[in-house]
N, C-alpha and C positions, 0 to 999 in steps of 0.2 A: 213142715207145717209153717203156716205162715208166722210172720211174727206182732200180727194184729191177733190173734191167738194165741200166742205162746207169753208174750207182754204182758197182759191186761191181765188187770187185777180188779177185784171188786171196792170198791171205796164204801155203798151206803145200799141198803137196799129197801124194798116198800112194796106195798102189795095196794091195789085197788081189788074192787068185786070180783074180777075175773084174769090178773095177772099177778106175776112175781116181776118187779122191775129193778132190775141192777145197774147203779150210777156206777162207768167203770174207771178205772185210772187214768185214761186218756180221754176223758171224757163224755165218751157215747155212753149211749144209753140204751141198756136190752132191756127188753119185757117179751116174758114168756107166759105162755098160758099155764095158768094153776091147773087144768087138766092133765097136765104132761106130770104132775107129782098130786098125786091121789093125797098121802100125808098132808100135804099142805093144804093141799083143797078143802079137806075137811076139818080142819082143824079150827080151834077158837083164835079171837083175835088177839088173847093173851098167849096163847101157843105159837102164832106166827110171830109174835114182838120178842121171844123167846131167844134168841139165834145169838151166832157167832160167825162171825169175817176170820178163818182162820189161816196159815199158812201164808201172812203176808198177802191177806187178801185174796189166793189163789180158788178157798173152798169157804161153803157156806153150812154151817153146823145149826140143828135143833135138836138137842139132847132131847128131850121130852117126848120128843117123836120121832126120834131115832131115823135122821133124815142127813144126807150128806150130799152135798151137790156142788159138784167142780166146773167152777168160769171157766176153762179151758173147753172142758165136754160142750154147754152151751155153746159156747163160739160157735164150735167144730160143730151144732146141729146134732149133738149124739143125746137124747134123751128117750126116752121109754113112753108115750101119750098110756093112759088108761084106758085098759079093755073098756070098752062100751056097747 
């Protein structure tokens, strides 16, 4: 695996209407479609300010909506989009 993948870590993250965007340790910057995580999509905007940067940055935590999602997986394109 590369090590633009295995590296990065999340530093800040923030959502607009239609993304999840994560500031990463090296600088870039991903944004993913909130389609690809149903929990978040519908969730309030106090529910999405809700979170946790855990593991050193590696994963991204909402207790309240029982939601886990690992910078590595993103990298690597591994996410689940919503049945539609």
């Amino acid at each position: 695996m590369s090590s633009l993948i295995c590296n990065s870590s999340a530093q800040k993250i923030w959502f607009d209407e239609y993304n999840l965007w994560i500031l990463l340790s090296d600088g870039r910057q991903l944004s993913v479609p909130l389609i690809y995580f149903p929990r978040l999509k519908n969730a309030s905007p106090e529910e999405l300010g809700n979170y946790v940067i855990s593991g050193g940055g590696y994963g991204l935590h909402w207790d309240d909506l029982d939601e886990d999602i690992h910078v590595e997986s993103l990298l690597a394109g591994q996410y689940q989009k919503e049945a539609v």
